[in-house]
C-alpha positions in Angstrom: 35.3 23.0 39.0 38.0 20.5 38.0 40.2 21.0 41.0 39.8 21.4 45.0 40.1 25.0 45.4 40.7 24.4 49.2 42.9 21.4 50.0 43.6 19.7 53.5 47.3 18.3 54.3 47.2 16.6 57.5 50.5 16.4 59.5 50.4 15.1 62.6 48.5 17.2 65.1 48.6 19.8 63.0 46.2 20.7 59.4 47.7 22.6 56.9 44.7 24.4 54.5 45.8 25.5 51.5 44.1 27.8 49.2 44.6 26.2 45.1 43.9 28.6 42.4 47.5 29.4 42.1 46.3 30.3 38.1 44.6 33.4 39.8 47.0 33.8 42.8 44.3 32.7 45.1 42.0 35.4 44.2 38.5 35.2 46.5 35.1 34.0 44.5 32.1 33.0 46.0 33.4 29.6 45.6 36.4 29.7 47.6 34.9 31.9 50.2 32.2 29.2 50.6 35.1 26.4 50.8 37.5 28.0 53.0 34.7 28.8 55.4 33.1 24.9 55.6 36.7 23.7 55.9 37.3 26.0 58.4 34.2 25.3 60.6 34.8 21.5 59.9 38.6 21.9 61.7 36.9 23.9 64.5 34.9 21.0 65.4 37.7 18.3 64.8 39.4 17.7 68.2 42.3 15.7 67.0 43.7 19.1 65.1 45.6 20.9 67.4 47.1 23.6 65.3 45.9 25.1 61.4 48.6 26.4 59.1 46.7 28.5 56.5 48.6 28.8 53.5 48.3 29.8 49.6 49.6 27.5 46.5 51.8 28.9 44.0 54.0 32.3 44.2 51.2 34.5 46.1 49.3 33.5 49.3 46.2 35.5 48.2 45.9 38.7 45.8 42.4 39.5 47.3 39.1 39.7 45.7 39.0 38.0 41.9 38.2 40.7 39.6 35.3 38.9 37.4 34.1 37.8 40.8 34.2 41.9 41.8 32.8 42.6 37.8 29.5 39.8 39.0 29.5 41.9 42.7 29.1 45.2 40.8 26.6 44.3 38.7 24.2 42.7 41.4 21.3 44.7 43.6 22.4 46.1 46.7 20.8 43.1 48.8 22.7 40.6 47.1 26.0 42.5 47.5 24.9 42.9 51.3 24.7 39.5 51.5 27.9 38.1 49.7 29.7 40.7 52.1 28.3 39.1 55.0 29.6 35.9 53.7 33.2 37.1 53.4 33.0 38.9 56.6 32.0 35.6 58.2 34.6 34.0 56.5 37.2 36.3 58.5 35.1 35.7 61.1 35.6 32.2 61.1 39.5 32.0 61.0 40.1 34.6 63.9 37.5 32.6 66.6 39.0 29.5 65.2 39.4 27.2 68.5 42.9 26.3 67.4 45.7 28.3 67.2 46.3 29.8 63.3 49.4 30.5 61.9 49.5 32.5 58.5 52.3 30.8 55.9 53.0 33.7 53.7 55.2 32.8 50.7 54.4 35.7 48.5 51.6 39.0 48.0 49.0 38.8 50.3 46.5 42.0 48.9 42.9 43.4 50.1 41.5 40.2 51.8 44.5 38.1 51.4 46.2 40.9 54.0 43.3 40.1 55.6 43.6 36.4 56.3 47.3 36.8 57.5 45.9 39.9 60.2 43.0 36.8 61.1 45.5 34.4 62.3 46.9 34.1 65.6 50.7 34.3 64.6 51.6 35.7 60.6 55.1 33.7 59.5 55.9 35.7 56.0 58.5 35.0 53.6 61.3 37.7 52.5 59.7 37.4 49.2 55.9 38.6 51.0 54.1 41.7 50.6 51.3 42.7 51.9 48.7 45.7 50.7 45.4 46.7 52.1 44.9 47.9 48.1 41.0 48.5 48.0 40.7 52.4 47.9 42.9 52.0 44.3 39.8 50.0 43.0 37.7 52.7 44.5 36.2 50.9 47.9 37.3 49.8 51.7 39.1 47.0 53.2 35.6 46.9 55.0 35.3 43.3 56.4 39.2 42.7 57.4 39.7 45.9 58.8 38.8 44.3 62.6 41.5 42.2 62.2 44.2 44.3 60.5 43.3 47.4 62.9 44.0 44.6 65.8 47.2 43.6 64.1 48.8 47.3 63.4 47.0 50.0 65.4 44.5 52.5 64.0 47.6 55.1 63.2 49.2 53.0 60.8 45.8 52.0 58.9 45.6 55.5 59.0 48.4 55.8 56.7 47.7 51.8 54.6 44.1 52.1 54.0 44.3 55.2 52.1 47.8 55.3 50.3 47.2 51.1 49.5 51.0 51.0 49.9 53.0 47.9 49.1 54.4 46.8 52.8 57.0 44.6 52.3 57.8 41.8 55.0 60.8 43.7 56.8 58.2 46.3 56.9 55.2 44.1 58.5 57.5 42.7 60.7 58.4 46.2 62.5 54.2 46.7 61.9 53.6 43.7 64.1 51.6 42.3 60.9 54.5 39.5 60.4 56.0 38.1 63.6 58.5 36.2 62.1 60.3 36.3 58.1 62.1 33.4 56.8 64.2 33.1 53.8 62.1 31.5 51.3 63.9 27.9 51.6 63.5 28.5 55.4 59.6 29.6 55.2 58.2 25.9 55.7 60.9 24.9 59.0 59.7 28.0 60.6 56.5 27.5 60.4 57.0 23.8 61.4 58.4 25.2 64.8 56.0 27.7 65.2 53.5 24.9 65.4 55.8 22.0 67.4 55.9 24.9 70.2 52.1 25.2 69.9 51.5 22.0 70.7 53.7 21.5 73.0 51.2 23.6 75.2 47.6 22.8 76.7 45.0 23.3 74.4 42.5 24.2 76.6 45.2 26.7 77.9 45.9 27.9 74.4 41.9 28.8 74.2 41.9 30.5 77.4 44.8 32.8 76.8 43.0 33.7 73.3 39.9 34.5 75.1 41.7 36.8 77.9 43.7 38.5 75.1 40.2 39.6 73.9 38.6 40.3 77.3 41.9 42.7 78.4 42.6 44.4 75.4 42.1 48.3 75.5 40.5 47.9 78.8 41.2 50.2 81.7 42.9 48.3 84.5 39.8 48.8 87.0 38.6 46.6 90.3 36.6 44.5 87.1 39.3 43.5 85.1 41.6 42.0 87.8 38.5 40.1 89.4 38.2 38.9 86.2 41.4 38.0 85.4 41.8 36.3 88.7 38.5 34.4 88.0 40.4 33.1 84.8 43.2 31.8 86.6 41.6 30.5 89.6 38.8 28.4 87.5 41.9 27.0 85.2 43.8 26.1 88.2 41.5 23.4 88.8 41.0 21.8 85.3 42.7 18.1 84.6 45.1 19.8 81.8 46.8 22.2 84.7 47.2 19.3 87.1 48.8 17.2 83.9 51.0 20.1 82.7 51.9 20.9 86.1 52.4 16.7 86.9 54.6 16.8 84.3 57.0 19.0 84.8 58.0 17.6 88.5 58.2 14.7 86.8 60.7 16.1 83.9 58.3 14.5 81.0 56.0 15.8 78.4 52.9 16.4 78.9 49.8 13.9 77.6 47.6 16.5 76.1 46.6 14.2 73.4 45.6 11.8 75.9 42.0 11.9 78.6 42.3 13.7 81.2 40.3 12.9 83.8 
């Protein structure tokens, strides 16, 4: 295709994906979705990548679906379409059970799946310059496959409101949504992502994965004799791992911790 249309910047600990077809703002195709997802799966397996910054090359992050790629969708049989939206679901799939923590760099419009991407993440950092739009209904269809993850990011009342009105929502805005946790002045965008990531690894990775996990196993659940055995369960078993006896090891000893080193 002439280019890499997924691109891998290692720094440090941490592996920064970005997305390159800035000449069609990082529009989805079967190409990229196929990419994006094999990188992805590749980092999941990769134990010396701590942390993945996913993150978009020129002025937008991603505007969502390419429209000859939609014009190729439209055309094909209903089994085939079935089947490429599997693949994009998976894709989003993918990213938010990603073993790592995620962290969304958002420098400009993130539409349809791009809004998507940024909801998949763990943490969303989003430029003042960002914007955000679950815009589907305008092309006549449904943020189908990303609305797990943008549902889980602002509450069913406000996708209420988004996935019908497809509504520009500017970063000020998807910060008080809970879309965004941070916005950074455009200069500022890379630094705070940068120490988003320094205090992610900073922590125990096996932690990290843990507290994902009982995010998902608590949420929306009624606070029953179940849930706190369960959540006692968690703690207890973790109690006992060589990372907690290391993290805790090092702070009576006032030093960082050696997460990057055995533990046994």
């Amino acid at each position: 295709m002439g280019q890499d249309i997924v691109e891998i910047e290692r720094r440090g600990a941490s592996a920064w994906v970005w997305m390159n077809r800035p000449e069609v703002h990082n529009a989805f195709d079967e190409h990229l979705i196929a990419e994006l997802t094999q990188v992805l799966r590749g980092l999941d397996k990769d134990a010396s990548v701590r942390a993945v910054v996913l993150a978009g090359r020129g002025k937008a992050f991603s505007a969502g679906a390419d429209i000859n790629w939609m014009k190729r969708q439209g055309e094909a049989s209903a089994d085939d379409n079935l089947e490429d939206a599997r693949k994009l679901a998976t894709l989003f799939r993918v990213l938010a059970e990603l073993s790592q923590p995620t962290v969304a760099r958002v420098q400009g419009a993130a539409m349809g799946g791009g809004m998507g991407l940024a909801a998949a993440c763990d943490i969303c950092v989003a430029s003042t310059q960002a914007s955000f739009a679950t815009s589907e209904v305008r092309l006549g269809i449904i943020p189908a496959v990303i609305s797990p993850y943008v549902v889980r990011a602002i509450g069913q009342r406000q996708c209420y409101r988004y996935f019908q009105t497809a509504e520009r929502i500017g970063a000020e805005r998807a910060l008080a949504l809970g879309l965004a946790h941070e916005v950074a002045d455009p200069d500022g965008l890379d630094g705070a992502v940068e120490r988003l990531v320094e205090a992610l690894l900073a922590c125990g990775p096996q932690a990290q994965a843990a507290a994902t996990s009982l995010i998902r196993a608590v949420a929306d659940k009624p606070v029953d004799t179940e849930l706190i055995e369960d959540t006692a369960a968690r703690i207890a078993q973790l109690r006992t791992t060589a990372e907690a006896r290391e993290g805790l090891s090092a702070f009576l000893e006032k030093r960082p911790p050696r997460w990057g080193e055995s533990l046994a």
